[in-house]
C-alpha angles and dihedrals in degrees: 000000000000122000081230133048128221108301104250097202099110077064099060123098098180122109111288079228089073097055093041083052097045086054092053076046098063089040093063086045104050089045098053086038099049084047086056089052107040114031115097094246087023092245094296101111095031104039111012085046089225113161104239092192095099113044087340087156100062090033085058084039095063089039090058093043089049086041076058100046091041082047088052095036092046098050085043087057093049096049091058092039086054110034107001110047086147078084097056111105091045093054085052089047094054090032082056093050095044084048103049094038094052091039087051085049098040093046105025121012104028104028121171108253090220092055086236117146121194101214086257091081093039085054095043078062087050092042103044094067095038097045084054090055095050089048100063097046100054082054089051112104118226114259110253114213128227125224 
């Protein structure tokens, strides 16, 4: 038995756009995810601008444990972008979803009192339109052409 199975890419449809994008995708997922992880605050404190001072080691905590998740997400995404792009449209699908409901949380439900965005909610902005595109066409089906 392999680790992977058979790449299913002779099998997609879609435009060949959407899994280039879906790559660029995981790209932008496993960075931001390794910086989580592996920066000493996690990002919180330098770049999200959080103050640590009260319960900073849980807030750095979550942000490791999110870094982990975003590590194992990205490569998934990348997987499907390089050797299973049967799987496309699906990845966008979940990626749309991730992206809209942490825009709607970052800019509507759970706002920062002090009005401060870290540049992940301004690209979630960025990524939710672009993901859609993208979406629609990986579901797309090639024009065939008559004779």
């Amino acid at each position: 038995m392999t680790l992977l199975p058979p790449s299913s890419n002779t099998s997609y449809r879609g435009a060949p756009a959407s899994a280039a994008f879906l790559a660029l995708l995981a790209v932008t997922t496993i960075v931001p995810g390794a910086i989580h992880f592996f920066l000493p605050d996690g990002g919180a404190g330098v770049i999200a601008g959080l103050d640590l001072s009260v319960n900073g080691a849980v807030i750095i905590g979550v942000f490791a444990w999110m870094g982990a998740t975003q590590i194992a997400y990205g490569f998934a995404q990348l997987a499907v972008a390089l050797r299973y792009r049967a799987l496309t449209p699906l990845m966008l699908l979940l990626a749309l979803i991730e992206k809209s409901l942490a825009a709607l949380a970052g800019w509507v439900t759970k706002t920062s009192p002090s009005g401060h965005h870290p540049p992940g909610h301004y690209g979630e902005l960025i990524a939710v339109p672009l993901i859609a595109v993208f979406l629609v066409f990986a579901l797309r089906e090639p024009k065939t052409r008559s004779a």
